[in-house]
C-alpha positions in Angstrom: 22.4 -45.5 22.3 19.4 -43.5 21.4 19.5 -41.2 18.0 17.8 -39.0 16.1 18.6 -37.9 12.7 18.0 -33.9 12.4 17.3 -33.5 8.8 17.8 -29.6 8.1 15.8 -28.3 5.3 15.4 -24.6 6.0 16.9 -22.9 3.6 15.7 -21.1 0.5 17.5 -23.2 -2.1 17.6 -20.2 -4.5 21.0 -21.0 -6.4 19.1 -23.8 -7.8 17.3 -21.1 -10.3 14.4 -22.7 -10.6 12.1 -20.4 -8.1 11.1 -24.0 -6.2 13.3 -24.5 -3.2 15.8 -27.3 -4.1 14.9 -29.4 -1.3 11.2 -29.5 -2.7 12.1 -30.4 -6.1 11.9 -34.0 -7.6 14.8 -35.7 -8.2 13.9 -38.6 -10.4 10.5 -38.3 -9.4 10.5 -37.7 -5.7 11.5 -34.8 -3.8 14.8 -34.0 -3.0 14.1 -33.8 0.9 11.9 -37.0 1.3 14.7 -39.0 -0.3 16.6 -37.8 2.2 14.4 -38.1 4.9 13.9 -42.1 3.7 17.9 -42.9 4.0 17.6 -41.8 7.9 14.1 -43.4 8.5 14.9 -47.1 7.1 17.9 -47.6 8.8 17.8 -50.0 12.0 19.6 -47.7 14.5 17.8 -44.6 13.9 15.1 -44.2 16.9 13.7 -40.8 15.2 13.7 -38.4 12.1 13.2 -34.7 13.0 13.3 -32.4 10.0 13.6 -28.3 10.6 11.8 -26.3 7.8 11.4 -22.5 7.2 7.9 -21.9 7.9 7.6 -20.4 4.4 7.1 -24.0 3.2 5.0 -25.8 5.7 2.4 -26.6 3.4 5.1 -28.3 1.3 6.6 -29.8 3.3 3.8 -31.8 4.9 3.1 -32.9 1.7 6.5 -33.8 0.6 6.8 -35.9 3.8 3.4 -37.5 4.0 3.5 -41.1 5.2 6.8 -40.4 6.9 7.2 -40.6 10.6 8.8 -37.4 11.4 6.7 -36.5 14.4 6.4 -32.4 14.6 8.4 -30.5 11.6 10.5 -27.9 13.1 10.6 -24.4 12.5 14.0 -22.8 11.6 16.0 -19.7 11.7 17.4 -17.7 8.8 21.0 -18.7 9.4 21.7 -22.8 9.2 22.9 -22.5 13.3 19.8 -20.8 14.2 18.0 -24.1 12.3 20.2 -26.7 14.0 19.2 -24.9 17.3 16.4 -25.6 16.5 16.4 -29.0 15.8 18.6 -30.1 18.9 16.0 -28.1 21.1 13.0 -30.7 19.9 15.3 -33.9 20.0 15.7 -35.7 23.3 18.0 -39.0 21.7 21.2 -38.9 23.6 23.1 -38.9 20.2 22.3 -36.9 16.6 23.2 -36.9 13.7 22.8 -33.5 11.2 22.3 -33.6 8.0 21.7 -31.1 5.0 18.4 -32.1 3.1 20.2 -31.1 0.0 22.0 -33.8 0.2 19.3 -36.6 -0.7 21.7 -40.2 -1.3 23.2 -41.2 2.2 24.2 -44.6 2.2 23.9 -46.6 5.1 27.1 -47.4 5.8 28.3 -44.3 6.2 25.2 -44.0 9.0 27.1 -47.2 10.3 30.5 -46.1 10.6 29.7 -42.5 12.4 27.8 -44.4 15.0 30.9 -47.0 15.6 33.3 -43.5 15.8 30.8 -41.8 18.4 31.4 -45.0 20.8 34.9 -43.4 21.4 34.4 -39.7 20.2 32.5 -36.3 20.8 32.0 -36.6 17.3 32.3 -37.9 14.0 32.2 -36.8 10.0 32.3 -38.1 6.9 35.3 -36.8 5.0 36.3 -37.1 1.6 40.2 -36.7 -0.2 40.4 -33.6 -2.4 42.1 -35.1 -6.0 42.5 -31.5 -7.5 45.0 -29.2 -8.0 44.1 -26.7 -5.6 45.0 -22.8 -6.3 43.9 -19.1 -4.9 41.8 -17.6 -8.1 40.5 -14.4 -9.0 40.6 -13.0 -12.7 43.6 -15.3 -12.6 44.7 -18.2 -11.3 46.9 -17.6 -8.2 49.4 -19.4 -5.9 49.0 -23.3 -5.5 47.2 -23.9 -2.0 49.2 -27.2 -0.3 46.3 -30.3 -0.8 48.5 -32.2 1.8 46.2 -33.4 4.6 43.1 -31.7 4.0 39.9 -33.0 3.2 36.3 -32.2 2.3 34.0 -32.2 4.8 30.4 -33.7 4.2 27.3 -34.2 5.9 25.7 -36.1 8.2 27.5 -35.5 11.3 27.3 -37.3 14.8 27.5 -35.8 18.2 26.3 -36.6 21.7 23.6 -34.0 21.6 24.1 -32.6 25.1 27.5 -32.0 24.0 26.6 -30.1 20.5 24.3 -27.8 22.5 26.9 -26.8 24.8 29.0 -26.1 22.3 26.7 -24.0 20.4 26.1 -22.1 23.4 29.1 -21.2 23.7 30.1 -20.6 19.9 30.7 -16.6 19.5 32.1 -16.5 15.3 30.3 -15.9 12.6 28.0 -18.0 11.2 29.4 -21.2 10.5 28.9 -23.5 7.4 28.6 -27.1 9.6 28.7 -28.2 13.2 32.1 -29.3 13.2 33.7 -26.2 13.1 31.4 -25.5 16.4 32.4 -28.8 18.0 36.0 -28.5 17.5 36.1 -24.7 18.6 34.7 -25.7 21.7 37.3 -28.4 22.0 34.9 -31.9 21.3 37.2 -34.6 20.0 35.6 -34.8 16.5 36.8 -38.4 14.3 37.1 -37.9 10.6 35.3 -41.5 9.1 35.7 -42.1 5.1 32.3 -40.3 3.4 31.0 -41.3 0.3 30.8 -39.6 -3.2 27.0 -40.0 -3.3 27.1 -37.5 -0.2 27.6 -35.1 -2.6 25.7 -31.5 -1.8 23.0 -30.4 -4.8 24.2 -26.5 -5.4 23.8 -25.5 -8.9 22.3 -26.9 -12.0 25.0 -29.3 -13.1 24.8 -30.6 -9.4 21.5 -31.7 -10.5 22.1 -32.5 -13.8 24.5 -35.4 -12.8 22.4 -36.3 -10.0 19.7 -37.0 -12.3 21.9 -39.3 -14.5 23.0 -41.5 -11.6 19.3 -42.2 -11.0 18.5 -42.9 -14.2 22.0 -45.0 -14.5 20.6 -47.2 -11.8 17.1 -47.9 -13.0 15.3 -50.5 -15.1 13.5 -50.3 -18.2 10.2 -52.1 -17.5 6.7 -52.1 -20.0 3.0 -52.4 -19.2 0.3 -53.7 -21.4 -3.2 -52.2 -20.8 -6.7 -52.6 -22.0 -10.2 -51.8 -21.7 -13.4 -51.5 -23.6 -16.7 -49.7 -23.2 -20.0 -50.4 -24.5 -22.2 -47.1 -25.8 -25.0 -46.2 -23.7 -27.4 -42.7 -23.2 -26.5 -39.4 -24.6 -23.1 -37.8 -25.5 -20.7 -36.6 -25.4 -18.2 -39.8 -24.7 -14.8 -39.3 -22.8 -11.7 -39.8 -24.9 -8.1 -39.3 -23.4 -9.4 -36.3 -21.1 -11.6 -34.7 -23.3 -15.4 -34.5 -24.1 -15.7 -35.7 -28.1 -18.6 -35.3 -29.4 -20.9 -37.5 -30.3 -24.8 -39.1 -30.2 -23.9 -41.5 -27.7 -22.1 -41.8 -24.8 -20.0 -44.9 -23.4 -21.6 -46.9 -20.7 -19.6 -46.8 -17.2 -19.3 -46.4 -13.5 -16.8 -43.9 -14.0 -16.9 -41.5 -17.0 -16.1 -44.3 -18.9 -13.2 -42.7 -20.3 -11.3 -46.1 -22.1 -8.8 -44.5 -23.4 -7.4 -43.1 -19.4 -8.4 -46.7 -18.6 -6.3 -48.5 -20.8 -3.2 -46.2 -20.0 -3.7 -46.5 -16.2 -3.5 -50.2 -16.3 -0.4 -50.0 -18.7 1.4 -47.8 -16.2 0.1 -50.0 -13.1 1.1 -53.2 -15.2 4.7 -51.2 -15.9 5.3 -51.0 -12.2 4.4 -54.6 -10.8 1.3 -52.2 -9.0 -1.9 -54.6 -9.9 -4.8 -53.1 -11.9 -7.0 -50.0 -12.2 -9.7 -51.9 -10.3 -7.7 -52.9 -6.9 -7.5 -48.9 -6.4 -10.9 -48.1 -7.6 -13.1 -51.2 -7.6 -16.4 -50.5 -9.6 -17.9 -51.4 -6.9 -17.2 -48.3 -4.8 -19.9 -45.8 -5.0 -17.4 -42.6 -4.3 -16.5 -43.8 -8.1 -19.8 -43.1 -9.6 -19.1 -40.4 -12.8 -15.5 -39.8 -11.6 -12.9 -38.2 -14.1 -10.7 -40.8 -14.8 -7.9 -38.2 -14.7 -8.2 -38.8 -11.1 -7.0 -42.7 -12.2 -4.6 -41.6 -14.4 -2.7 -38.9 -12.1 -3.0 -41.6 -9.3 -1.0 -44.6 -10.8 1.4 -42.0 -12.3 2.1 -41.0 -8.7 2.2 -44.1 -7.0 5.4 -44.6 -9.8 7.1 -41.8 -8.8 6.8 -42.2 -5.3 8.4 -45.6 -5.7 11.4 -43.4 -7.4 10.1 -44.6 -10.8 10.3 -42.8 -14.1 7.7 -42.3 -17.1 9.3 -42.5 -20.1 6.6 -42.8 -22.8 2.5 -43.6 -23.5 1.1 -45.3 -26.5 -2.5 -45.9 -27.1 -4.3 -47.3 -30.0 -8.4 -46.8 -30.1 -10.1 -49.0 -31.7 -14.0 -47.8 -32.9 -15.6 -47.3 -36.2 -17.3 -43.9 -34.3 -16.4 -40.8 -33.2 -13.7 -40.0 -35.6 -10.5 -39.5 -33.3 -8.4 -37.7 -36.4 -9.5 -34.4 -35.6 -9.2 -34.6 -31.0 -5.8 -36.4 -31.4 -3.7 -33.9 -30.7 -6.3 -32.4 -28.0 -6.1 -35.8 -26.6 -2.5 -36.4 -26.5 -1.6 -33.1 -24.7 -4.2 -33.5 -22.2 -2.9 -36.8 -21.1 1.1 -35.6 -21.1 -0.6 -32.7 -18.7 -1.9 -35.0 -16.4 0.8 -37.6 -16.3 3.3 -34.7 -16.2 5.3 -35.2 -19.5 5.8 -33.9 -22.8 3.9 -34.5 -25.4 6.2 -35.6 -27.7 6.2 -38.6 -24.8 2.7 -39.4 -25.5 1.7 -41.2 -28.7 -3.0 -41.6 -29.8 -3.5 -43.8 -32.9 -6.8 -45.1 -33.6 -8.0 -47.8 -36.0 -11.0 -49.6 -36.8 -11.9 -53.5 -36.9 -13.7 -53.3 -40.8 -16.9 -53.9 -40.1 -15.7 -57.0 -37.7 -16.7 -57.6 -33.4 -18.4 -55.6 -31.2 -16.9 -52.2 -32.5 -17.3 -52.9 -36.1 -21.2 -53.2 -35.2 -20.8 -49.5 -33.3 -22.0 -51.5 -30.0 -18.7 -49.5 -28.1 -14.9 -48.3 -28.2 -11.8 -50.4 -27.0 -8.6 -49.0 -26.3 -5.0 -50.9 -25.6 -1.7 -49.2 -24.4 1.3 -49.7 -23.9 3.3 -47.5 -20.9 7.2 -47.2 -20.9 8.8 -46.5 -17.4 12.0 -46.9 -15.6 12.4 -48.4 -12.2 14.7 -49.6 -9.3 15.3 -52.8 -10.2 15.8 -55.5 -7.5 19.0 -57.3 -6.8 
């Protein structure tokens, strides 16, 4: 039973508020849509991933899904049918399964049991029980609206694809809000399976909110150590947490030397079980030669939040008898919450000196340690 999960992720996500589409947005630090496209894409009885974009947001969505197997993106329509049109017109699996991109945590059983109900059905959705008093409402609450039987209906949805298009082409209402209310007008037998609360469609802002808190529920405080030292070498000025600090002297490197983005890199790297600074960008590697260690920095705080990990908080402590930090800390400190995306109240420089003692207490270089903060999946 071939299938193909059509991911649709057309739309302009504007109730959000936030003038970025919702399916672009991160969602505990990866976008909405390629955690959405990764529930269909690791799951053993999915054959292929096709996702259906406006072509508005190519550019973003290539990047969003980059590494992904998705084959060609799709282009939709301005109304979700035209989209899922689309979608079935560039899937040849025997079965599909549609899904709204806005709706980025589908667990795998519920992938499961919509395939088991398709063996014996046109089609199959996840369904939920409504709990609430139900009632018609306009300035006032009106008449009670009988809850018995009836059900919310979520997303994703199976059908035997030949089956959906057909019944698309011959679906003459208005636009409609999911492709069971095509299927069933068109008189597919369509199974109601028991959905999942984490199926839940982001609409507005406290859709979001409480999405973000169930991430954060789930994941695991973790710490990094990092450290690294730099001996002065040739002219100034030397590299300090982003910026240029003046100085006689500058630090001696492959890179530009910048310790302070050194030390931090490793922390985060350390945080997050990733290795070290050097496994990414060995010395070694002459396309390194006078890099911005920004380039480090904004590197290992990506590789974190693709892994669906957060950054919580930055400390650093330099350690030098010369340049006096005092008056760049604060330049320092908002440069590096820029990079690494973050406030910066979450982003702590201190600096301190050895008295007179080691290599820095004889002004031969600077050392900087740091210690990173994040939050992670943790492992069962």
């Amino acid at each position: 039973m071939s299938v193909t999960a059509l991911i649709v992720a057309a739309g302009s996500g504007e109730r959000m508020g936030s003038g970025v589409p919702k399916q672009y947005r991160l969602l505990g630090g990866k976008p909405v849509l390629r955690r959405a496209v990764e529930a269909f894409a690791n799951h053993p009885c999915i054959d292929a991933v096709r996702v259906v974009i406006s072509e508005l947001h190519e550019s973003q969505a290539r990047q969003v899904l980059q590494g992904l197997d998705v084959g060609q993106l799709v282009l939709g329509g301005k109304q979700r049918a035209d989209s899922v049109r689309a979608g079935l017109a560039a899937t040849a699996s025997a079965n599909v399964l549609v899904h709204d991109a806005a709706r980025p945590f589908c667990p795998p059983q519920v992938i499961d049991r919509l395939l088991d109900a398709l063996g014996s059905h046109d089609g199959a959705a996840p369904v939920l029980p409504i709990g609430d008093t139900l009632a018609r409402a306009g300035e006032l609450l009106g008449d009670p609206i009988d809850r018995a039987g009836a059900v919310r209906v979520q997303t994703p949805q199976a059908f035997c694809a030949d089956g959906l298009r057909s019944a698309y082409d011959r679906w003459t209402g208005e636009a409609p809000t999911d492709e069971t209310s095509v299927a069933r007008a068109a008189g597919l037998s369509v199974a109601a399976v028991t959905g999942d609360p984490l199926l839940e469609k982001l609409t507005t802002p406290a859709d979001w909110d409480r999405a973000e808190a169930m991430l954060a529920a789930r994941l695991v405080s973790r710490t990094g150590l990092g450290f690294d030292v730099h001996g002065f070498a040739g002219d100034g000025p030397v590299m300090l947490g982003g910026i240029a600090v003046p100085h006689s002297r500058g630090l001696s490197g492959h890179s530009d030397a910048d310790v302070v983005l050194h030390a931090i890199t490793d922390a985060l790297l350390g945080a997050a079980a990733l290795g070290d600074i050097g496994e990414y960008f060995p010395p070694t590697d002459p396309q390194w030669q006078g890099a911005a260690s920004d380039r480090f920095l904004a590197y290992a705080a990506e590789l974190i939040r693709s892994s669906g990990g957060m950054i919580d908080h930055v400390d650093c402590t330099i350690i030098c008898e010369e340049p006096k930090i005092g008056p760049h800390r604060s330049a320092m400190r908002a440069r590096i919450a820029v990079i690494l995306g973050l406030k910066d109240i979450d982003v702590n420089i201190k600096a301190t000196t050895t008295e007179g003692l080691g290599f820095t207490g004889r002004r031969e270089g600077i050392a900087a340690q740091a210690v990173a903060s994040i939050r992670m999946q943790g492992h069962a």
